[in-house]
C-alpha positions in Angstrom: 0.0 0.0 0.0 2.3 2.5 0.6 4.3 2.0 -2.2 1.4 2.6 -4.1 1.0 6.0 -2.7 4.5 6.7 -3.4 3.9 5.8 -6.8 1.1 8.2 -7.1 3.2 10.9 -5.3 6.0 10.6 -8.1 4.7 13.3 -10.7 4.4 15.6 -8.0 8.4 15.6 -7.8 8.2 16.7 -11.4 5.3 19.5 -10.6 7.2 21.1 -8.3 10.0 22.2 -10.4 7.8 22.9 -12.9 6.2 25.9 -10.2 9.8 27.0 -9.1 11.3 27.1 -12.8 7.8 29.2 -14.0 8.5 31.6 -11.3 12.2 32.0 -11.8 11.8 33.2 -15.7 12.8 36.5 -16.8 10.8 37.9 -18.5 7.6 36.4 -16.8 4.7 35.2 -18.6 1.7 37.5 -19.8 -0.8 37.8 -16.8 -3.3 34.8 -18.7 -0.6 32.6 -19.8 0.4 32.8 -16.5 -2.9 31.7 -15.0 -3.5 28.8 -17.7 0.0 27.6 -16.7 -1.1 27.5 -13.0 -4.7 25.8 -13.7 -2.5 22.9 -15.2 0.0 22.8 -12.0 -3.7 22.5 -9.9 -4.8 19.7 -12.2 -1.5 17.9 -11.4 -2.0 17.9 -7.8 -6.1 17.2 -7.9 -4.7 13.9 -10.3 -2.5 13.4 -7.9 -4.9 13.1 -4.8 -7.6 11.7 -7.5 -5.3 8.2 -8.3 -3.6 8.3 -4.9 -7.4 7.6 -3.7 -8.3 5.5 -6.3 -5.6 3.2 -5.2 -7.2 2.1 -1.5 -10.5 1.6 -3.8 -12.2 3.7 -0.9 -15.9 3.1 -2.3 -18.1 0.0 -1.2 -19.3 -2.1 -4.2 -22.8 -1.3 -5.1 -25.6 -3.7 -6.3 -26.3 -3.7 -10.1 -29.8 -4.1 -10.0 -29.1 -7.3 -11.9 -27.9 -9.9 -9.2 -24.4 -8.3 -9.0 -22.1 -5.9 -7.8 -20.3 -2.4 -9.6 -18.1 0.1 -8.3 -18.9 2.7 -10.6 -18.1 5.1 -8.5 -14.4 4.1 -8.6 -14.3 4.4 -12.4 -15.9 7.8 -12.2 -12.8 8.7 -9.8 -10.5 6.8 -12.3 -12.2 8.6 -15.0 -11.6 12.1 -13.6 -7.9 11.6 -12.6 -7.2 10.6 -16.4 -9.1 13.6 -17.4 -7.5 15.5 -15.3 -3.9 13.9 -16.6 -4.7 14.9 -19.5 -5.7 18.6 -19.0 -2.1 18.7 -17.2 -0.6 18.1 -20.6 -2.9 20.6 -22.4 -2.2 23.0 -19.7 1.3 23.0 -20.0 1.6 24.1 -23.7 1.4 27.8 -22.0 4.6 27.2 -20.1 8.3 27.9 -21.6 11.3 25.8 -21.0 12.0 23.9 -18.7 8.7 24.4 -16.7 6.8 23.2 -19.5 8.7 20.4 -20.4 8.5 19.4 -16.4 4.8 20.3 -16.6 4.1 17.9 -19.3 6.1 15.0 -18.3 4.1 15.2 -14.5 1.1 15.0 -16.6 2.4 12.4 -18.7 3.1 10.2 -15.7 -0.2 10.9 -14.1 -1.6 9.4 -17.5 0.4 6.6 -16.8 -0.1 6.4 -12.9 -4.0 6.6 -13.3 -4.3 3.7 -15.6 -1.9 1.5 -13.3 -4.1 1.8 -10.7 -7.5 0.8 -12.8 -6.0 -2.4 -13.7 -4.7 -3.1 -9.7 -8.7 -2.5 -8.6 -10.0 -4.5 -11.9 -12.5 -2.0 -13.2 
């Protein structure tokens, strides 16, 4: 388990940079560049804390109405942590440098992170 979260916790060591190397650039971004840029750092960490909780699989299975069990919710969670992901990437076109090159490959991995943790609950 706690390698798991550690595993989920990974792009964040590639986030962080991305928000120090952002702020160290001279001359700084336009005023909505500079917002887009930090939407995407936010969407890393929310995919960060959406697959680290996806992990534990921290919704009960629900009855189907057909004799069985889901866990829909779970794949909504696994579904919002790759959409997320993926916004990242996006998001990180309006960086420059290094920061968006750090930005993407966070978002990259959370792409990667997201759908390693759908095939360890079975969804």
């Amino acid at each position: 388990m706690p390698l798991m979260v550690l595993l989920s916790l990974f792009p964040m060591a590639l986030t962080y940079p991305a928000w120090r190397s952002q702020q160290k650039l001279d001359p700084p971004f336009s005023r909505a560049r500079l917002l887009l840029f930090r939407c995407g750092l936010l969407m890393s960490i929310l995919c960060s804390v959406a697959v680290g909780s996806s992990w534990f699989n921290p919704f009960p299975l629900l009855r189907d109405g057909q004799g069985g069990y889901s866990n829909v919710r779970n794949s909504i969670l696994f579904e919002a942590a790759l959409y997320t992901a993926l916004l990242t990437i996006v998001l990180a076109i309006f960086g420059r440098g290094k920061a968006r090159l750090l930005l993407a490959g966070s978002g990259f991995l959370l792409v990667i992170v997201a759908y390693a943790a759908l095939l360890s609950n079975g969804v």
